[in-house]
C-alpha positions in Angstrom: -12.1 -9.1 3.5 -9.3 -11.5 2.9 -5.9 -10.4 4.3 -2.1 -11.7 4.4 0.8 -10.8 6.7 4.1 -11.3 5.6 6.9 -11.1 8.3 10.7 -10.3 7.2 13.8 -10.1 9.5 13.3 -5.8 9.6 9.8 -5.4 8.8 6.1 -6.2 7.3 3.9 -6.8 4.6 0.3 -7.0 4.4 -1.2 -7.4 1.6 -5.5 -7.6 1.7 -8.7 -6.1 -0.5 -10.4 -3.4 0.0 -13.9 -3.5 -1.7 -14.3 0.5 -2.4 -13.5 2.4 -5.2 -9.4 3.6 -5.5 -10.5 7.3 -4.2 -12.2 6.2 -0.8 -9.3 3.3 -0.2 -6.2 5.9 -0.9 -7.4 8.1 1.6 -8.0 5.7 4.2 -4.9 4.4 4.2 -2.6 7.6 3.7 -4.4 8.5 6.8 -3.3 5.6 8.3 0.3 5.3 7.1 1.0 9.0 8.3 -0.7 8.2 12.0 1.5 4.7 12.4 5.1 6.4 11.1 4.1 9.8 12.7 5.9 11.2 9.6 4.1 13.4 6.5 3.9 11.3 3.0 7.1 12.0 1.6 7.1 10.1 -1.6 3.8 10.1 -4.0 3.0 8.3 -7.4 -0.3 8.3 -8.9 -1.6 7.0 -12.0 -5.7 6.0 -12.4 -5.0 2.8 -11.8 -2.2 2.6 -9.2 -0.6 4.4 -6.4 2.7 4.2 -4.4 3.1 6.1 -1.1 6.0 6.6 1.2 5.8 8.0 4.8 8.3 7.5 7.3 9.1 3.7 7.3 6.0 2.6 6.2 5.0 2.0 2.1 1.7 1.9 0.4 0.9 -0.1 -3.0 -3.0 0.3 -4.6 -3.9 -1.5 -7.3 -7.3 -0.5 -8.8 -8.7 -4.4 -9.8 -12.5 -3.3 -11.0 -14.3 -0.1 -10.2 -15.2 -1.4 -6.6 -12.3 -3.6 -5.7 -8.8 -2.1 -4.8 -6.0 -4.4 -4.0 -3.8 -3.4 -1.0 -0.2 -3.7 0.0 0.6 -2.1 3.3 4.3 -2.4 5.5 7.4 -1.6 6.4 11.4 -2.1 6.5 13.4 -2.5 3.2 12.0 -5.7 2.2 8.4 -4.7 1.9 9.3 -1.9 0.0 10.9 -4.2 -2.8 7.9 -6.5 -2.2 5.5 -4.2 -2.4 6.9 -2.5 -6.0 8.0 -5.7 -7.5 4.2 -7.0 -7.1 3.0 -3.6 -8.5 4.8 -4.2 -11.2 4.2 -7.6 -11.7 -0.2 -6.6 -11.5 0.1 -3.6 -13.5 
């Protein structure tokens, strides 16, 4: 699994691959966002082929790539958020 961090003046990006199916990766890492802010997601978008997720300070972007490939962008602070939905919009 390849992965890059980002680092920003207020914040983090990482952006990596997960190699499972959109489902499986969504729910590991809304799990994960909710145990490092502490906070319950509080902002939601799905489609089949991406997802955006907000909880606390911390922002989730899926891609789906192929059925067994999802593309992950993972951080926090202002600037990852604009990263992370400019790219999304960018790969969609």
């Amino acid at each position: 699994m390849s992965w890059n961090k980002y680092l920003f003046e207020d914040g983090e990006l990482i952006t990596s691959v997960s190699y499972l199916p959109m489902k499986p990766t969504f729910d590991e890492y809304i799990t994960k966002i909710m145990a490092f802010s502490r906070s319950p997601v509080s902002e939601l978008y799905q489609s089949k082929s991406m997802c955006y997720a907000k909880a606390g300070e911390y922002e989730l972007g899926l891609l789906k790539y192929n059925d067994n490939t999802t593309i992950v962008l993972l951080g926090y602070g202002e600037e990852a958020k604009c990263n992370i939905v400019s790219i999304m919009q960018y790969l969609k």
